[in-house]
C-alpha positions as CSV (number, residue, x, y, z in Angstrom):
1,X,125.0,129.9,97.6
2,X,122.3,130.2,100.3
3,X,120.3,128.9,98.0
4,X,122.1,125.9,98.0
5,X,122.5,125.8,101.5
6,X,118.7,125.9,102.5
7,X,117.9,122.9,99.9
8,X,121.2,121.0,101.9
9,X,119.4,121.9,105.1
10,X,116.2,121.0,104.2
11,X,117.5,117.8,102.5
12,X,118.8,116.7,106.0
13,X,116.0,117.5,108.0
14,X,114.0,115.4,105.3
15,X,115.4,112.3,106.0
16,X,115.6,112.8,109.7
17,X,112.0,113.1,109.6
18,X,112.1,109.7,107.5
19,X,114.2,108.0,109.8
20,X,112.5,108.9,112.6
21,X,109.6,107.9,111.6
22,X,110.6,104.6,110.0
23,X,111.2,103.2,113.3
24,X,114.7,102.2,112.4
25,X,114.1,100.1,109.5
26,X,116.2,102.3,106.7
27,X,118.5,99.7,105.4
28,X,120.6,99.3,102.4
29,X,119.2,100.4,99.3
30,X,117.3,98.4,97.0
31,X,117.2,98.1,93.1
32,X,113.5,99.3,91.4
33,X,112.2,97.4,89.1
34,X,110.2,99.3,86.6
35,X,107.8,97.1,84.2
36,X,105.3,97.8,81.3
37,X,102.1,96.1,80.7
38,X,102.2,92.5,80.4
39,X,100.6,89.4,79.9
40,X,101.5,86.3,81.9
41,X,99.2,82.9,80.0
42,X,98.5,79.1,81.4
43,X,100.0,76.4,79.3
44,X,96.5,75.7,78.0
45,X,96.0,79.8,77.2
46,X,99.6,80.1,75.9
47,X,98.8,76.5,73.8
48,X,96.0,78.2,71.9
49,X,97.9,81.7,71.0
50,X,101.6,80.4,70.2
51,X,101.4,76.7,68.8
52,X,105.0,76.8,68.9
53,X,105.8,78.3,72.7
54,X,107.5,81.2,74.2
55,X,111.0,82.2,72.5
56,X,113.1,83.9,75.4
57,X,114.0,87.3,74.7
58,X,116.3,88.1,78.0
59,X,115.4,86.5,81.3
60,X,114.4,89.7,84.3
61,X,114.9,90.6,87.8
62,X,113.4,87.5,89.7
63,X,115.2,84.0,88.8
64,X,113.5,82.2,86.8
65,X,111.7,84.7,85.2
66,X,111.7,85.8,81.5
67,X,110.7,88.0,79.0
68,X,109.4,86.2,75.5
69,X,110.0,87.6,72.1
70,X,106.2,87.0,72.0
71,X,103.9,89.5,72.5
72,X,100.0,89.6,71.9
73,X,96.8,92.3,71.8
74,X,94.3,92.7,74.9
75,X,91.1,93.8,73.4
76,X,88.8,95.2,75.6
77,X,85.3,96.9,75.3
78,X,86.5,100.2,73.7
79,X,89.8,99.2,72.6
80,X,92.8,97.6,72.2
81,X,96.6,97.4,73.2
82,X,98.9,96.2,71.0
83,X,102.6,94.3,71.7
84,X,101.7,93.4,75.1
85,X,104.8,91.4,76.1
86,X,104.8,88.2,77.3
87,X,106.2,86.8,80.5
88,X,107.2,83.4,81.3
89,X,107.1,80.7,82.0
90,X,103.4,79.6,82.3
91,X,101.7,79.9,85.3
92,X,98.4,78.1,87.0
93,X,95.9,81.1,85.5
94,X,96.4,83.6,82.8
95,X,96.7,87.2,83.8
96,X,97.5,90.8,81.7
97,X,98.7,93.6,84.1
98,X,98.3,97.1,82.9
99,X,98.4,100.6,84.0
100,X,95.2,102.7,84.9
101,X,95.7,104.5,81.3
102,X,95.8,101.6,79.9
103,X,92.4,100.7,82.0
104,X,90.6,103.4,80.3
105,X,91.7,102.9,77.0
106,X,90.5,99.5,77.1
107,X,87.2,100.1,78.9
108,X,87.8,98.1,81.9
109,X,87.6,98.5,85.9
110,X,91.2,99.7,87.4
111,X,91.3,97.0,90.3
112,X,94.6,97.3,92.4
113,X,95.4,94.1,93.1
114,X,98.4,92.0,94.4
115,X,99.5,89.5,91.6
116,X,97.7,86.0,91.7
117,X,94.9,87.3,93.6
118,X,92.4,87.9,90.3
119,X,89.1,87.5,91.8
120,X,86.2,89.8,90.8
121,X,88.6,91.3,88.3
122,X,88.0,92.4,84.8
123,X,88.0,89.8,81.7
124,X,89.7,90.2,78.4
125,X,90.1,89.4,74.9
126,X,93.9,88.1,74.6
127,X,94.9,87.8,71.0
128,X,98.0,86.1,70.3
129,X,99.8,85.1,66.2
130,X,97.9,81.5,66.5
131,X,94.9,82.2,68.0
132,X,92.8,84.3,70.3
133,X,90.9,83.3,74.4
134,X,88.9,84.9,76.4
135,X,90.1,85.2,80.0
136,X,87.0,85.8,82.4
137,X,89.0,87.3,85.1
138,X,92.7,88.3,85.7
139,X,93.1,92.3,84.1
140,X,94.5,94.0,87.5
141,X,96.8,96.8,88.1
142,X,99.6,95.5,90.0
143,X,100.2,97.0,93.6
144,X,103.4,97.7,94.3
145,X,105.4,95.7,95.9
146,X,108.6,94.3,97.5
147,X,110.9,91.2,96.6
148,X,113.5,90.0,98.8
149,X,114.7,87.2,100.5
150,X,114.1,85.8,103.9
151,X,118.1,86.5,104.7
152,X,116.8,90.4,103.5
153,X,113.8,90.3,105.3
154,X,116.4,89.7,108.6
155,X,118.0,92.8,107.3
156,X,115.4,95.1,106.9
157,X,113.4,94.1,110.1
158,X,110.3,92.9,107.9
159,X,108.3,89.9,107.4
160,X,106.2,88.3,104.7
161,X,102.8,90.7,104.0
162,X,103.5,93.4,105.4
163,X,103.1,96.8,104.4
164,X,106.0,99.6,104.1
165,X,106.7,102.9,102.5
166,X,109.3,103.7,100.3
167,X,111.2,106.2,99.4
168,X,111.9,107.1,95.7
169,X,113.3,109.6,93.2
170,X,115.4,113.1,93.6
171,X,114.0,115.6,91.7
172,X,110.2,114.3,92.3
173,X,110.7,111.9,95.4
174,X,108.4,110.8,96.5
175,X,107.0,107.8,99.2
176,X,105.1,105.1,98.1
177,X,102.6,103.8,100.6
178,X,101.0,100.3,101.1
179,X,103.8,98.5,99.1
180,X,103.3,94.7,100.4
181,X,106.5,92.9,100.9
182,X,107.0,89.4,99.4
183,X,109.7,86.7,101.1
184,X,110.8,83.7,99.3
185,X,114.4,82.5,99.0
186,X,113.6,82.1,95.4
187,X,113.5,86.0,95.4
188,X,116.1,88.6,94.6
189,X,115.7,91.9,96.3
190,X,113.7,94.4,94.3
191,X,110.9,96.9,94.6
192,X,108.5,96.7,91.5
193,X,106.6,99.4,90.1
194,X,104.7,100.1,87.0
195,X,106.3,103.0,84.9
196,X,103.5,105.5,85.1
197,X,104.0,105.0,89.1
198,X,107.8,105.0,88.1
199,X,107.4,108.4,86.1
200,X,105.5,110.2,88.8
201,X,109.0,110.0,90.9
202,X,111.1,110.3,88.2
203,X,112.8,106.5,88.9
204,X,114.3,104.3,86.1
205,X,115.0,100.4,85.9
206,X,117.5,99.9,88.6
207,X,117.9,103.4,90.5
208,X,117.9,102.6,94.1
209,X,115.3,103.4,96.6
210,X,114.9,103.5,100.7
211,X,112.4,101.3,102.9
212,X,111.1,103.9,105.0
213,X,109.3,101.4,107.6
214,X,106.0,100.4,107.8
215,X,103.3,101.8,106.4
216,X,101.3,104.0,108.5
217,X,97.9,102.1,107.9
218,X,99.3,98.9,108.6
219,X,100.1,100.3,112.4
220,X,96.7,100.6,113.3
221,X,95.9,97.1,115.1
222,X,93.0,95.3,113.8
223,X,90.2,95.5,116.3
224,X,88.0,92.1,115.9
225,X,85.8,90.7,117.8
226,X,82.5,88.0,117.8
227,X,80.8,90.5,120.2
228,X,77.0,91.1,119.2
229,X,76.2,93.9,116.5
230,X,74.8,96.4,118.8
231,X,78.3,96.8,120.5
232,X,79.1,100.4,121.6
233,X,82.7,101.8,121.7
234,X,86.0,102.6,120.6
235,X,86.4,101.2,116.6
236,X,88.4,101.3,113.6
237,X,89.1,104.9,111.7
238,X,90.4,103.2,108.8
239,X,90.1,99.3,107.8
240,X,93.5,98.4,105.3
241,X,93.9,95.5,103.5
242,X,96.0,93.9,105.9
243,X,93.8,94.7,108.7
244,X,90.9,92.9,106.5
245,X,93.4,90.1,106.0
246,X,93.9,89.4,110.1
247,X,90.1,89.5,110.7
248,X,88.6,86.7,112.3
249,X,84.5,87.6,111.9
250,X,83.4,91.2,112.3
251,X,85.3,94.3,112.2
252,X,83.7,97.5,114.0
253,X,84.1,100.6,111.6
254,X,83.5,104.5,113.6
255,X,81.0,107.0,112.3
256,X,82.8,108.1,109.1
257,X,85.3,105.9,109.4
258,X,87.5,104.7,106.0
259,X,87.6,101.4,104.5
260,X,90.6,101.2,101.3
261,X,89.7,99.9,98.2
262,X,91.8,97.1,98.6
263,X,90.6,95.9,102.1
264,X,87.0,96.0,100.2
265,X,87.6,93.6,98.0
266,X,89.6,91.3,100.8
267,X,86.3,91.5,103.2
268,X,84.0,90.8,100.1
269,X,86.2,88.0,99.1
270,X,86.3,86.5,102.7
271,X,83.1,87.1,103.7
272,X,84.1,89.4,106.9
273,X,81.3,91.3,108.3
274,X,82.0,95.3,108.7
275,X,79.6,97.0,111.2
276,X,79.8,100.5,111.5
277,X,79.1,101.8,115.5
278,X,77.1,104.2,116.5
């Protein structure tokens, strides 16, 4: 019985904490959406590796959107994977989304990486019943994120890129960090995961999870300026994606200061400079 009464106690205090420190924005609570690898193909890809098309096997989450009785093989450098399912319908660039076991069992870079945004990323061999391409780009390990609505994003006191945390699981719970949230009204609210990320908090297809509030990297205010490079002074501990995203020339780093993988490949792929102070 006291048992109990400590984990009801401690419970509470847990979500104070949360609340407190999500500056308000715990809202109503919002269906997960737990996916597998996949493939998603051009028309000219999905052309070559299914003469006859994609065949829908039940349609998913986001309108529009499908799963295809269609699956193919990735083949990478030191192996394969094999009933990759295929998503439709075709988009501008092909793209195959896997887990970081996956990475290493193909023998490919693990590059977190927001969907669409495929440059610098891995190639692969995609092998459908037709035919077989070879993608020079597009193998990425989808960051979590955040679908809702621009009536939701009202709701929930968010807009369109940022970054939030959010709460997941029982058992395991857990908070997931730097989860970017996307606004379209052609979205339905949902928080997308892969399912080793999923397993880690014990979450299944639809169990419901919090926003917490912003993430706590994204509330550190991007410090940029055109002054010259010798400029002493107060800089950035940490440089995040989004913060690499807002940058408008040079961004000045501390001594020991952190830069995320993900803001390094934004400030390669824009061409921001970093200079780190003295």
């Amino acid at each position: 019985m006291e048992h109990e009464l400590i984990k009801t106690i401690v419970s509470r205090v847990a979500a104070d904490i949360l609340q407190a420190g999500g500056t308000g924005r715990i809202g109503p609570p919002i269906p997960a959406g737990v996916s597998n690898r996949h493939v998603h193909l051009s028309e000219e890809d999905l052309a070559k590796l299914f003469k006859n098309g994609l065949t829908k096997w039940r349609d998913l989450s986001q309108p529009g959107q499908f799963a295809a009785q269609e699956t193919v093989i990735l083949a990478g450098p030191k192996g394969t994977l094999e009933k990759v399912r295929v998503l439709g319908p075709a988009r501008k660039r092909s793209q195959a989304e896997i887990t970081v076991s996956d990475a290493y069992q193909l023998g490919v870079a693990a590059l977190v990486r927001e969907s669409g945004k495929i440059a610098g990323t891995p190639g692969i061999t995609i092998i459908g019943s037709d035919g077989s391409v070879q993608i020079d780009e597009g193998v990425i390990v989808a960051q979590r994120h955040l679908h809702m609505t621009p009536e939701d994003a009202e709701v929930f006191k968010v807009k369109d890129g940022d970054l939030v945390e959010i709460a997941a699981g029982e058992a395991r719970a857990l908070i997931f960090d730097q989860v970017i949230v996307r606004v379209s009204p052609d979205y339905q609210l949902a928080f997308h995961i892969d399912f080793e990320e999923a397993n880690a908090a014990g979450l299944k297809q639809d169990d419901p999870v919090r926003l917490v509030g912003l993430s706590r990297s994204s509330r550190i205010d991007a410090q940029v300026t055109e002054e010259p490079a010798n400029r002493q002074g107060p800089g950035l501990t940490l440089i995040t994606e989004e913060v690499a995203r807002q940058a408008k020339g040079s961004l000045y780093l501390t001594p020991g200061g952190l830069i995320t993988p993900l803001a390094r490949d934004m400030i390669r792929e824009r061409g921001i400079e970093v200079i780190t102070l003295k």
